[in-house]
PDB file of the backbone (N, CA, C, O) and the ligand in Angstrom, with CONECT records:
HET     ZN  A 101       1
ATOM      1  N   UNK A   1      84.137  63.437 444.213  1.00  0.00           N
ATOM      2  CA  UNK A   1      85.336  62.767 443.675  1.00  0.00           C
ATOM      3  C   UNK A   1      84.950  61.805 442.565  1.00  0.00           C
ATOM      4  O   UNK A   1      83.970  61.060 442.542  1.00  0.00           O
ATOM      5  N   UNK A   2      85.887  61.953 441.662  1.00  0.00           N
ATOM      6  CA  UNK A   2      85.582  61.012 440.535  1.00  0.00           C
ATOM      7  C   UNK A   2      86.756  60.225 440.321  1.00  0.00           C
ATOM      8  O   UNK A   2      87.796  60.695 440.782  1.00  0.00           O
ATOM      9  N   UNK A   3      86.813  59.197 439.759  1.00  0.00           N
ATOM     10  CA  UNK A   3      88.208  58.045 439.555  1.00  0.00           C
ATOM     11  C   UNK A   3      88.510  58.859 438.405  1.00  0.00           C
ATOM     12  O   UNK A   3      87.691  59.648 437.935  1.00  0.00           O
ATOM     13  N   UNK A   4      89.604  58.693 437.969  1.00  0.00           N
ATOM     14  CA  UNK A   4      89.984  58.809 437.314  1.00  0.00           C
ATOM     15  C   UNK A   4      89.356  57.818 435.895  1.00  0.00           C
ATOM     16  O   UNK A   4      89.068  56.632 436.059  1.00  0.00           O
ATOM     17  N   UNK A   5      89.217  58.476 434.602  1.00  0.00           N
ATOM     18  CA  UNK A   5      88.550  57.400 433.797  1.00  0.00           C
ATOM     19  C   UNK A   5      89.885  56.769 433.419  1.00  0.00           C
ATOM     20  O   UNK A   5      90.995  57.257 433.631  1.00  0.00           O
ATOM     21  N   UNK A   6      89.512  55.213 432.623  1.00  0.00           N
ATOM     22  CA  UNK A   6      89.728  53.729 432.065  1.00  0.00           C
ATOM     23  C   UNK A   6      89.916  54.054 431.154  1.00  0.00           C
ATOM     24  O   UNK A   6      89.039  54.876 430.891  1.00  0.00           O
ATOM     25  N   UNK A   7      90.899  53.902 429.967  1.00  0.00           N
ATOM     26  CA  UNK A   7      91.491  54.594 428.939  1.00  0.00           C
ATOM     27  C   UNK A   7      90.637  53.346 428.113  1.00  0.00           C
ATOM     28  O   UNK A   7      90.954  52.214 428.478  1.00  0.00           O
ATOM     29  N   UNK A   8      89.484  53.444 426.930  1.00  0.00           N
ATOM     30  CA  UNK A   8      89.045  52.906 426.465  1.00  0.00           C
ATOM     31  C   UNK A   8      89.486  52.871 424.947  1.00  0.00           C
ATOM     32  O   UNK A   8      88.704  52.162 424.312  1.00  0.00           O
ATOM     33  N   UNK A   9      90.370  53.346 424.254  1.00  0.00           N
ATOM     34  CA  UNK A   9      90.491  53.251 423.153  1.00  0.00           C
ATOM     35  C   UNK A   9      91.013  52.321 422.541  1.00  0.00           C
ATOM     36  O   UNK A   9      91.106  52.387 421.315  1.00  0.00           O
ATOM     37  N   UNK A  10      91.592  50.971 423.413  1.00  0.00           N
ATOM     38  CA  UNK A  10      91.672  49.466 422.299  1.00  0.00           C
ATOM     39  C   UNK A  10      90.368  48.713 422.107  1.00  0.00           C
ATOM     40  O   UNK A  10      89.597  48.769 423.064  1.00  0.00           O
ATOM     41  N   UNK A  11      90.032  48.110 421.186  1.00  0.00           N
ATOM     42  CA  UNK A  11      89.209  47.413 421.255  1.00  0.00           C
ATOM     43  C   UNK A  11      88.969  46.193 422.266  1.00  0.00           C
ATOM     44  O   UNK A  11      89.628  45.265 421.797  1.00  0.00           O
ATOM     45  N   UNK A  12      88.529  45.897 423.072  1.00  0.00           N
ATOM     46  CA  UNK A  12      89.062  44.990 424.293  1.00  0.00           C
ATOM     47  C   UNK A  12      87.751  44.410 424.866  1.00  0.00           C
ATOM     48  O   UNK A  12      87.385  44.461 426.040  1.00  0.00           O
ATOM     49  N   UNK A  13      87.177  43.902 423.921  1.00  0.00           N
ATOM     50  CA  UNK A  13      85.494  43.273 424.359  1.00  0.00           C
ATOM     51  C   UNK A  13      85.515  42.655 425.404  1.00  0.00           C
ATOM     52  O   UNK A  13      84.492  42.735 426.084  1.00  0.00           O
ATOM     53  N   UNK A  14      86.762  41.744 425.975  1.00  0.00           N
ATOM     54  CA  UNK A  14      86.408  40.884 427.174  1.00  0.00           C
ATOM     55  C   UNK A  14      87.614  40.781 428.194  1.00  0.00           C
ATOM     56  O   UNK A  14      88.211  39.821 428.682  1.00  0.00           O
ATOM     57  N   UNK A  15      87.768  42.547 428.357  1.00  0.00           N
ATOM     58  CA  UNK A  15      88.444  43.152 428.806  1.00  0.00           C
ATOM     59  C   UNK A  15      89.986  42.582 429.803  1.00  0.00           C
ATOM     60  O   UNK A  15      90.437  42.811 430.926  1.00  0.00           O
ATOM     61  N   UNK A  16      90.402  41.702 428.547  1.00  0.00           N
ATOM     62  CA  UNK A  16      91.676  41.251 428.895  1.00  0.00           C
ATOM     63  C   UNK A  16      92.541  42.005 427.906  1.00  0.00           C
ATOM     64  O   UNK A  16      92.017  42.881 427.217  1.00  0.00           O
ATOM     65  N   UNK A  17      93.526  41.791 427.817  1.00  0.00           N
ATOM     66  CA  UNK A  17      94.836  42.729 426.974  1.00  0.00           C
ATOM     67  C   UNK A  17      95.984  41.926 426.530  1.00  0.00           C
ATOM     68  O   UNK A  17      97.175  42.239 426.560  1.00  0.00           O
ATOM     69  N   UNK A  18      95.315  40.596 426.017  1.00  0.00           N
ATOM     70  CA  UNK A  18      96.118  39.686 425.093  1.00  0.00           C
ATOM     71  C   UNK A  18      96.726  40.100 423.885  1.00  0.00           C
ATOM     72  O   UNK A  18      96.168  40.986 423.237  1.00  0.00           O
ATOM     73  N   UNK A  19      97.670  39.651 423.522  1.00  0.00           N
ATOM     74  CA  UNK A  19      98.312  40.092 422.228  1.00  0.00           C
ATOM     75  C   UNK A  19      97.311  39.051 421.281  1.00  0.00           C
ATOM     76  O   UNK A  19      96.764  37.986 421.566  1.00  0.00           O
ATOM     77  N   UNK A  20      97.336  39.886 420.001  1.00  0.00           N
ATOM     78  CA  UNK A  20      96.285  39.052 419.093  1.00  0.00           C
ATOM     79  C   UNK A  20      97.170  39.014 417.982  1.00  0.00           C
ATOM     80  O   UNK A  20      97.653  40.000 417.425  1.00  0.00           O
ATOM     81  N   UNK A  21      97.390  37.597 417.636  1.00  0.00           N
ATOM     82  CA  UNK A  21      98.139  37.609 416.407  1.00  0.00           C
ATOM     83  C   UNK A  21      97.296  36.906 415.459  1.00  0.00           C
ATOM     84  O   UNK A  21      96.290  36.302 415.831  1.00  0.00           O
ATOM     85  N   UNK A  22      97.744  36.973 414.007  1.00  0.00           N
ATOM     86  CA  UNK A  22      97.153  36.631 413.112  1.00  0.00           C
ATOM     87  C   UNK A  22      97.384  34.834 412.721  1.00  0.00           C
ATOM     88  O   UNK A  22      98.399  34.239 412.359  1.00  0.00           O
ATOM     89  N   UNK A  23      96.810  34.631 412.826  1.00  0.00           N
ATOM     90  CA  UNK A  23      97.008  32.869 412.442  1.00  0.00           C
ATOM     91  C   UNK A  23      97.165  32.644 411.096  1.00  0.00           C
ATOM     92  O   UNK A  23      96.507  33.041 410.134  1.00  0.00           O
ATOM     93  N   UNK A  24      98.354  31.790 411.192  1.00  0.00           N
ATOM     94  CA  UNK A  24      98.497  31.342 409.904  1.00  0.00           C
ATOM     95  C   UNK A  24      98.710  29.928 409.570  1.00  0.00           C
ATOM     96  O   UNK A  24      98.556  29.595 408.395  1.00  0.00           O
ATOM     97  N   UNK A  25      99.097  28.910 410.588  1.00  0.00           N
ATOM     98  CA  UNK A  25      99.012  27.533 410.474  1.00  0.00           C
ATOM     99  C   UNK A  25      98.139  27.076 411.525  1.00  0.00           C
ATOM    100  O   UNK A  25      98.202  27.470 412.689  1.00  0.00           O
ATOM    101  N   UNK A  26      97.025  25.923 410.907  1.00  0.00           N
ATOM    102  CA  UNK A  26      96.538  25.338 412.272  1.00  0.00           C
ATOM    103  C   UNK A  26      96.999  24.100 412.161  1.00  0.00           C
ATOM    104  O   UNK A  26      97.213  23.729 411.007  1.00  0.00           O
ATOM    105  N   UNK A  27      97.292  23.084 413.323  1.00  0.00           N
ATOM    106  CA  UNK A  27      97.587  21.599 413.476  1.00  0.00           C
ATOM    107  C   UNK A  27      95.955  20.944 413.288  1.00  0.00           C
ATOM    108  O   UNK A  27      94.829  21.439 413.344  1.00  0.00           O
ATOM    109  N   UNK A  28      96.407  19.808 413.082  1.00  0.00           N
ATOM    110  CA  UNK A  28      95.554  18.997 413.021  1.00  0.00           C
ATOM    111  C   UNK A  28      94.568  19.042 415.048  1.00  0.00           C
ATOM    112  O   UNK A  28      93.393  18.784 415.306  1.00  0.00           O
ATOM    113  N   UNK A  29      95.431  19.366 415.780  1.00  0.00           N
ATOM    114  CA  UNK A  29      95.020  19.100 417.190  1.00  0.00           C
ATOM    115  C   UNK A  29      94.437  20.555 417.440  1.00  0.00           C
ATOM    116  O   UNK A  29      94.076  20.810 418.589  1.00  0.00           O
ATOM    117  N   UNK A  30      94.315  21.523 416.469  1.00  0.00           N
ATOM    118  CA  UNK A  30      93.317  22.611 416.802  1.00  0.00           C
ATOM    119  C   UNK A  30      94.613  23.714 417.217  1.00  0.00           C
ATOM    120  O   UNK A  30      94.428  24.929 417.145  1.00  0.00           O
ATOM    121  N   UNK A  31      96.026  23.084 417.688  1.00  0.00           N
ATOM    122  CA  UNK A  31      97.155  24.275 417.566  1.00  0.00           C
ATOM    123  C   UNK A  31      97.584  25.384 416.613  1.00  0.00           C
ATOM    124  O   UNK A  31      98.269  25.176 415.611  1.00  0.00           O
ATOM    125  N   UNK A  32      97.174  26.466 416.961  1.00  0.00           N
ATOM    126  CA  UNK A  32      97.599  27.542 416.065  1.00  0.00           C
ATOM    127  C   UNK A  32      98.872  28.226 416.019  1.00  0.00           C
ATOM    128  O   UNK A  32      99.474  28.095 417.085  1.00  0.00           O
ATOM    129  N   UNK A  33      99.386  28.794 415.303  1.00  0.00           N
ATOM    130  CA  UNK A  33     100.333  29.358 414.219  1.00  0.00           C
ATOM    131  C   UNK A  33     100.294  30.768 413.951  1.00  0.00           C
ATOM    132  O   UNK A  33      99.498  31.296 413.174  1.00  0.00           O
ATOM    133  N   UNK A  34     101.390  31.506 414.779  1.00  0.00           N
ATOM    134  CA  UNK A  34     101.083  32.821 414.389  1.00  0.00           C
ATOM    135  C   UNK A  34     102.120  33.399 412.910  1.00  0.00           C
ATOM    136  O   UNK A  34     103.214  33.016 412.496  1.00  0.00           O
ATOM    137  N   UNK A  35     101.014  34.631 412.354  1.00  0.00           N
ATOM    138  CA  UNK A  35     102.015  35.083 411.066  1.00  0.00           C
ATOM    139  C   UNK A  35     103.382  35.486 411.858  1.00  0.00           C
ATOM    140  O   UNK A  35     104.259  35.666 411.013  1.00  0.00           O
ATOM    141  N   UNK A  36     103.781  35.651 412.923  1.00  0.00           N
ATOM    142  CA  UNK A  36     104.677  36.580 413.273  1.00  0.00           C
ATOM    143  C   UNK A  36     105.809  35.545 413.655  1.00  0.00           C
ATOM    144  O   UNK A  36     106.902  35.894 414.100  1.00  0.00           O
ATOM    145  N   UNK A  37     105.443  34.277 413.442  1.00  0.00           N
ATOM    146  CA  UNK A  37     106.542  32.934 414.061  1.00  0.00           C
ATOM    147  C   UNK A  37     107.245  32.845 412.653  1.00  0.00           C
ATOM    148  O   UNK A  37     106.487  32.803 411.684  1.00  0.00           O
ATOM    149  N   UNK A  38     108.894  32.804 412.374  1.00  0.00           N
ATOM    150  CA  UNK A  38     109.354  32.119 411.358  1.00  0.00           C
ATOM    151  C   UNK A  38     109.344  30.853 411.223  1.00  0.00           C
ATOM    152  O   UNK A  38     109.333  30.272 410.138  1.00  0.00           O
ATOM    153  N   UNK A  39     109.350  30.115 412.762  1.00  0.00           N
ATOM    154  CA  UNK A  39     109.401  28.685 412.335  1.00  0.00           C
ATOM    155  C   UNK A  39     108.126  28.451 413.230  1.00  0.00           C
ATOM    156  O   UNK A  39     108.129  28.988 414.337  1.00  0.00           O
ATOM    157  N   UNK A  40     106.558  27.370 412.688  1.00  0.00           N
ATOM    158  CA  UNK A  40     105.546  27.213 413.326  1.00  0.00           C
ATOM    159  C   UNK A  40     105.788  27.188 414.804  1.00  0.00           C
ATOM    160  O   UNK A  40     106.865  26.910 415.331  1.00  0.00           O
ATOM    161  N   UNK A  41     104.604  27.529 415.457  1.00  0.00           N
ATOM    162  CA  UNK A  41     105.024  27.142 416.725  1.00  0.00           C
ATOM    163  C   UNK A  41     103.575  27.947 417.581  1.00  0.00           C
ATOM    164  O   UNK A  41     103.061  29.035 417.322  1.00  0.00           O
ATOM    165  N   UNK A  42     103.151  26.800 418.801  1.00  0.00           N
ATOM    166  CA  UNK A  42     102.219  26.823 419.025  1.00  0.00           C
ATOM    167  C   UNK A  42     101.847  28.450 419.639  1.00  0.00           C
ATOM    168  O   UNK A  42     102.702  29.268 419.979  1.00  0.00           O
ATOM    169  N   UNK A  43     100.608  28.623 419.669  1.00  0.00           N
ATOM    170  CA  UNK A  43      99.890  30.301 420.395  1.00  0.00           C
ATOM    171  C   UNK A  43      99.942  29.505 421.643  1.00  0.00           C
ATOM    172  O   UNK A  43      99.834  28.280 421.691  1.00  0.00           O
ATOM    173  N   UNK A  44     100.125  30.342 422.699  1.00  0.00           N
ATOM    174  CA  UNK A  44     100.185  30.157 424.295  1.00  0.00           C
ATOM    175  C   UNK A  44      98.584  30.830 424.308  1.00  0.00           C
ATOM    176  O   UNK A  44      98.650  32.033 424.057  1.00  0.00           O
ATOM    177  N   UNK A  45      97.571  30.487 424.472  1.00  0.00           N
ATOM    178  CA  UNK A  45      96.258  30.765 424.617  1.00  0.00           C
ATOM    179  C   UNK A  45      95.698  31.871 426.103  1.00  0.00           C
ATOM    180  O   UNK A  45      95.083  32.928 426.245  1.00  0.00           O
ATOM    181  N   UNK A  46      96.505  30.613 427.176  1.00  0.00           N
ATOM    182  CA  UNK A  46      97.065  31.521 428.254  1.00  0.00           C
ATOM    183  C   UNK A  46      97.185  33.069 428.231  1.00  0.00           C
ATOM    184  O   UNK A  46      96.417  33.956 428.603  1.00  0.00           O
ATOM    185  N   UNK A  47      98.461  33.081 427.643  1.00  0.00           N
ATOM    186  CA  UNK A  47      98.765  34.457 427.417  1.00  0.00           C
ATOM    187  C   UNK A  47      98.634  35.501 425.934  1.00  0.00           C
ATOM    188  O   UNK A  47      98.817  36.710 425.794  1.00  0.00           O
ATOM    189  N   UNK A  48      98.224  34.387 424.924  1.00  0.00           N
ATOM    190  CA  UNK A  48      97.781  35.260 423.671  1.00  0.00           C
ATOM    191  C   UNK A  48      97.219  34.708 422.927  1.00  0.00           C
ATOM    192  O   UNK A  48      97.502  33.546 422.635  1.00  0.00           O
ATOM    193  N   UNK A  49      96.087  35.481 422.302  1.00  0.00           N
ATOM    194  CA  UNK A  49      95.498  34.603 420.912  1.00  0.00           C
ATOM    195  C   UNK A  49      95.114  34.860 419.945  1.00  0.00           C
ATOM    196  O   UNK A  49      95.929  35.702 419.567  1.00  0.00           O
ATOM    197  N   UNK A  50      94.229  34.723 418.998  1.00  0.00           N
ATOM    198  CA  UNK A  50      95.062  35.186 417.782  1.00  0.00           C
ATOM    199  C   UNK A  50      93.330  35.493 416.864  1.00  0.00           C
ATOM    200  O   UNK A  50      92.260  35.407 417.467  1.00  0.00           O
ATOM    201  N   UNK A  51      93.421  35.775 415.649  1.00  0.00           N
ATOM    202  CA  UNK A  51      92.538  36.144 414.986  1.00  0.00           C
ATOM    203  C   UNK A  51      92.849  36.074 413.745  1.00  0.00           C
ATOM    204  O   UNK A  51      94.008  36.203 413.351  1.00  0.00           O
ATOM    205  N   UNK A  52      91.460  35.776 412.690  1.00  0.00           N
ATOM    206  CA  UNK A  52      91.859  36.109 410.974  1.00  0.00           C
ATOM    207  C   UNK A  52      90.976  37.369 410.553  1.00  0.00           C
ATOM    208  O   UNK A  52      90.264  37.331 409.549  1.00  0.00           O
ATOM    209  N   UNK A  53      91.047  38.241 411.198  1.00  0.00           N
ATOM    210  CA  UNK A  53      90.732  39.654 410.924  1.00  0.00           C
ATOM    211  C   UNK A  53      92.138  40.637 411.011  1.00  0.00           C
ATOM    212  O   UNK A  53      92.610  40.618 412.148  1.00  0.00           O
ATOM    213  N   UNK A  54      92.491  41.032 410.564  1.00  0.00           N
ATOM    214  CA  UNK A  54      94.029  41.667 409.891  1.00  0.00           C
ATOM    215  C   UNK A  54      93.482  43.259 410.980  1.00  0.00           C
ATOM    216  O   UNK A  54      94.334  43.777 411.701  1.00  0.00           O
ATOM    217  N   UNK A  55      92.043  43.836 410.933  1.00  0.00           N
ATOM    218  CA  UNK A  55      92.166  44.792 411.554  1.00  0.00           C
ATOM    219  C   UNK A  55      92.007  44.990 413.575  1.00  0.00           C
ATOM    220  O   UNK A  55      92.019  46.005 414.273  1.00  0.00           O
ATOM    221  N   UNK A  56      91.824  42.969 414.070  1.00  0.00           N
ATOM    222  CA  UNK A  56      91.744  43.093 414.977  1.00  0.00           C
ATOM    223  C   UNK A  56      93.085  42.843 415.623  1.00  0.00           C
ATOM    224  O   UNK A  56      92.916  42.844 416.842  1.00  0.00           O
ATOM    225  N   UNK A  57      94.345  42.629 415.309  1.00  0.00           N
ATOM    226  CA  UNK A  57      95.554  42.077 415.316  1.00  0.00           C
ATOM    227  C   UNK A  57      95.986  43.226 416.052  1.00  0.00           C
ATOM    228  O   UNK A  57      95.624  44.378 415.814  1.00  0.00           O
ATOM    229  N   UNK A  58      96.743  42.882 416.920  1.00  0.00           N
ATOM    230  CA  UNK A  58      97.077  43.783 418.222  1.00  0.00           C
ATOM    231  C   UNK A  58      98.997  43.601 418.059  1.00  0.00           C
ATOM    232  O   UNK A  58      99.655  44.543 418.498  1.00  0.00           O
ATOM    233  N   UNK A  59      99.692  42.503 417.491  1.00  0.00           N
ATOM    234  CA  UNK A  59     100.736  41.887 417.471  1.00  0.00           C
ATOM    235  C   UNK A  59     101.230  42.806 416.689  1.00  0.00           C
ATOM    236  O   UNK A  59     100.535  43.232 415.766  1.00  0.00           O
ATOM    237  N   UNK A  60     102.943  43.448 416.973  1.00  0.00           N
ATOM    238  CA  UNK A  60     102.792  44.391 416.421  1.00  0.00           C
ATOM    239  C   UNK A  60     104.360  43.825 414.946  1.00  0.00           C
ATOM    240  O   UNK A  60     104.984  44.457 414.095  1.00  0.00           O
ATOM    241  N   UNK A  61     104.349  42.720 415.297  1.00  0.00           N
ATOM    242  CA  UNK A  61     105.372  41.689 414.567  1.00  0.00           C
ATOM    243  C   UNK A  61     104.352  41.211 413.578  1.00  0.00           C
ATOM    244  O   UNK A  61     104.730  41.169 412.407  1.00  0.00           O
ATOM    245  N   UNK A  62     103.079  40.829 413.856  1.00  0.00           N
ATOM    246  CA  UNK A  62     102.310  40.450 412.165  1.00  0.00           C
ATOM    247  C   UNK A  62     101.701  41.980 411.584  1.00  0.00           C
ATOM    248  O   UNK A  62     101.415  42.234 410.414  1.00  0.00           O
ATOM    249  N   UNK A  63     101.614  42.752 412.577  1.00  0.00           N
ATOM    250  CA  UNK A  63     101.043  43.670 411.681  1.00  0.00           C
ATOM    251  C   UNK A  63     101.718  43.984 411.032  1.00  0.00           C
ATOM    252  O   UNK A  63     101.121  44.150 409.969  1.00  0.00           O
ATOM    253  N   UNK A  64     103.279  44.348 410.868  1.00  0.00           N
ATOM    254  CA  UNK A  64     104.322  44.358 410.054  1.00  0.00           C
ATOM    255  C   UNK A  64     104.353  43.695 409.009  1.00  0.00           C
ATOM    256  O   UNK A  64     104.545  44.031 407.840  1.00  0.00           O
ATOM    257  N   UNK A  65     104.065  42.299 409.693  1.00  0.00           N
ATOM    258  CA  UNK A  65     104.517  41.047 408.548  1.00  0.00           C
ATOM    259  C   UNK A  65     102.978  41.341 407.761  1.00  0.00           C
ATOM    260  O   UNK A  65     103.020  40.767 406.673  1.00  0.00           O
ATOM    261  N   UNK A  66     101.536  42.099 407.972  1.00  0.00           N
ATOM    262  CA  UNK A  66     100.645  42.264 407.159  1.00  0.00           C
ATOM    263  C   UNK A  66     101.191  43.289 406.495  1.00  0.00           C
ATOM    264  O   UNK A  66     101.067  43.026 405.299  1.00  0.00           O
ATOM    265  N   UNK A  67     101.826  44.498 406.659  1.00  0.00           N
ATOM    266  CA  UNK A  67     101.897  45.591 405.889  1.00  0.00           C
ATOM    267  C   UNK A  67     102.743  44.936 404.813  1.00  0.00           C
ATOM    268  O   UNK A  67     102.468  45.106 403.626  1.00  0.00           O
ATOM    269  N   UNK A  68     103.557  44.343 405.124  1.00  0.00           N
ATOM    270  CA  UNK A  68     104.620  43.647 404.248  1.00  0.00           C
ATOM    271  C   UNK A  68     103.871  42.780 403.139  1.00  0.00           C
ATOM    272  O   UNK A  68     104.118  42.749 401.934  1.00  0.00           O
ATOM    273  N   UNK A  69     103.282  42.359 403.567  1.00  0.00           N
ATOM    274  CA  UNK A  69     102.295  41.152 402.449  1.00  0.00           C
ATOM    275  C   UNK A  69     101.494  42.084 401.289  1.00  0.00           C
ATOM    276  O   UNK A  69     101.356  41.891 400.081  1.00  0.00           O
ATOM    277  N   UNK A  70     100.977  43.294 402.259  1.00  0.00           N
ATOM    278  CA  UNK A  70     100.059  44.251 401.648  1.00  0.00           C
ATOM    279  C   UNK A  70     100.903  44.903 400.312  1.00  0.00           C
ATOM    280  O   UNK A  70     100.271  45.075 399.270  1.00  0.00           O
ATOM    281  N   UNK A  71     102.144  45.208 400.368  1.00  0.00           N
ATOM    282  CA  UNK A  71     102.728  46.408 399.973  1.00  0.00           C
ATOM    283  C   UNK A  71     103.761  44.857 398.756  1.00  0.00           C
ATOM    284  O   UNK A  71     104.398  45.085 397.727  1.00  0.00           O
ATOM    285  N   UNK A  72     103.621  43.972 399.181  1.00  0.00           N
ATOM    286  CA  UNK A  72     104.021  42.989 398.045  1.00  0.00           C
ATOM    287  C   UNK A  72     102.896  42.992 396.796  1.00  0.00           C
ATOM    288  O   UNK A  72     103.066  43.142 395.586  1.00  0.00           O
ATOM    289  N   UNK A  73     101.617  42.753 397.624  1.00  0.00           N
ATOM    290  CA  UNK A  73     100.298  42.269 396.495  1.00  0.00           C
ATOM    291  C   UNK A  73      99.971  43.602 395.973  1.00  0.00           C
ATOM    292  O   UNK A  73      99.157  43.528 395.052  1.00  0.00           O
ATOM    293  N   UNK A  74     100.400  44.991 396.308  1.00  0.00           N
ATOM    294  CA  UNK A  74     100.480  45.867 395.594  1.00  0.00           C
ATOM    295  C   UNK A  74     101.486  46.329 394.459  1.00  0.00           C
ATOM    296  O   UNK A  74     101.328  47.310 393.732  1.00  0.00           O
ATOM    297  N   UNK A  75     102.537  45.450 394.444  1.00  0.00           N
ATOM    298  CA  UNK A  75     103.738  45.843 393.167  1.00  0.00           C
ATOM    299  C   UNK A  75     102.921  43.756 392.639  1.00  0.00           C
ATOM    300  O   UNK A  75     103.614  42.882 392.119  1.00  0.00           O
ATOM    301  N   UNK A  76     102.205  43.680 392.818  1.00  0.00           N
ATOM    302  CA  UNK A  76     101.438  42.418 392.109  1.00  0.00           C
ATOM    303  C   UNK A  76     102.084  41.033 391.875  1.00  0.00           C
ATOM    304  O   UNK A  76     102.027  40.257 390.921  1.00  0.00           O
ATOM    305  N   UNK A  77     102.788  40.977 393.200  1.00  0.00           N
ATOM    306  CA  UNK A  77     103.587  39.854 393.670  1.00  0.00           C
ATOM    307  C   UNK A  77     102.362  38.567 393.764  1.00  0.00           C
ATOM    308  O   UNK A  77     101.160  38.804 393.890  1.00  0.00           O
ATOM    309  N   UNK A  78     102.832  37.481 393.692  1.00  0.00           N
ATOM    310  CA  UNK A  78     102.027  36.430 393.939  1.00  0.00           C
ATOM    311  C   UNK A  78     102.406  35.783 395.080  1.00  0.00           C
ATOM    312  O   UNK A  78     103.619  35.775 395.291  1.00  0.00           O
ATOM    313  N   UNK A  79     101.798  35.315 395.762  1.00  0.00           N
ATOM    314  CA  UNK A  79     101.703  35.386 397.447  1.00  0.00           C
ATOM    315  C   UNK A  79     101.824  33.908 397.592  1.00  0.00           C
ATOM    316  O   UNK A  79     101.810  33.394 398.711  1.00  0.00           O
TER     317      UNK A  79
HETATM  318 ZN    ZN A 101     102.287  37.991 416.113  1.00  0.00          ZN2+
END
């Protein structure tokens, strides 16, 4: 008998399954800021956290809001 295998295809180094959003404001107190918040507002660490690597971003509200940024600085919008 074999288990059934562990579906390994997210990247998941420390094998939790947090949402990873992209940071975009930090506070002075080390509080972060996700791209995917319209109005700032703190990351729950608890339950998600965040990254400035665009290809480790798991959030599927900044990856949007990255494609969106992407597809601006390509018609040579200024950001
Ligand atoms: Zn997000």
């Amino acid at each position: 008998m074999t288990p059934p295998e562990k579906r390994r295809s997210d990247y998941d180094p420390y094998h939790d399954n947090k949402k990873y959003h992209l940071a975009k404001l930090w506070s002075t107190k080390g509080d972060v800021s996700p791209l995917c918040a319209k109005t700032p507002r703190k990351i729950d660490l608890r339950k998600e956290s965040w990254t400035l690597r665009p290809e480790a971003v798991t959030c599927k509200r900044c990856l949007a809001a990255i494609a969106e940024k992407n597809a601006l600085a390509d018609q040579g919008a200024e950001g």
